[in-house]
N, C-alpha and C positions, 0 to 999 in steps of 0.2 A: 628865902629858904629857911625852913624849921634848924633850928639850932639843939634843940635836945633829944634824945630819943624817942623820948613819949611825945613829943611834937610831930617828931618826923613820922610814928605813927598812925597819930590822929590822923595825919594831911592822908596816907596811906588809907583808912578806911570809909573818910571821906567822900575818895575817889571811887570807891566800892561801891559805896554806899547811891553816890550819884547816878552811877551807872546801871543801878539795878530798878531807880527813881524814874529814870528815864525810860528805858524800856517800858514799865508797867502805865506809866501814861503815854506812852504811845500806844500799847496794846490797848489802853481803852477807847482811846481815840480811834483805832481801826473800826475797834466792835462799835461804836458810833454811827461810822460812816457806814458800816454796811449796812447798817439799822437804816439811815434817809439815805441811800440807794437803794433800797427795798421799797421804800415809802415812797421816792419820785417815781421808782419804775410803775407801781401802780400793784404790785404781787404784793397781797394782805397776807397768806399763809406764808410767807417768805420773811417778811418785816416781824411778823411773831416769833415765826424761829430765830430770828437775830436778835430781838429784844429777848425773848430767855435766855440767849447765847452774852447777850453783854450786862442783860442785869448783874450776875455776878459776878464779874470783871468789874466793871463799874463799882459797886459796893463792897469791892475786896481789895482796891485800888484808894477807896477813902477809909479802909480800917486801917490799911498799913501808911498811912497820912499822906500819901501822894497830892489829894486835893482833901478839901474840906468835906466833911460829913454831909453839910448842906449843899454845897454844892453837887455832891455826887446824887442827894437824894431828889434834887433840881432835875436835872438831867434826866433822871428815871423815870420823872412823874411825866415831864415833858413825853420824853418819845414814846412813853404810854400812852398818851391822851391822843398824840398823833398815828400814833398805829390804828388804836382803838378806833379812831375817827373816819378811817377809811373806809370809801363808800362797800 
């Protein structure tokens, strides 16, 4: 246990902090998933509307540092290329 105020603080914002970390990559992780559930169902105007739906989720999830910059711009280019790719 924190022994001084501003100890016991930090741990205090920490935990805020965590929790708000969390949520925002899960919420990208959803818009993910609904992005290749749109792509295995086989609906190309469906898989579009989810990939402009999570593109900026995704890139507003790696500005406020959740995941790396590259990694999130990984990700984009990926389920671009597979959307795009549907017959």
């Amino acid at each position: 246990m924190a022994n001084t105020t501003s100890a016991q603080k930090a741990t205090r914002k920490i935990e805020r902090r965590t929790a708000v970390n969390k949520a925002r990559g899960t919420r990208m992780k959803t818009e993910i998933r609904k992005v290749e559930e749109a792509i295995t169902a086989g609906d190309k105007q469906n898989a579009i509307a989810s990939l402009k739906a999570a593109e900026p989720v995704i890139a507003k999830t790696a500005q406020k540092g959740v995941v790396h910059k590259k990694t999130a711009s990984r990700k984009i280019s990926r389920l671009t290329k597979r959307v795009m790719s549907m017959a």
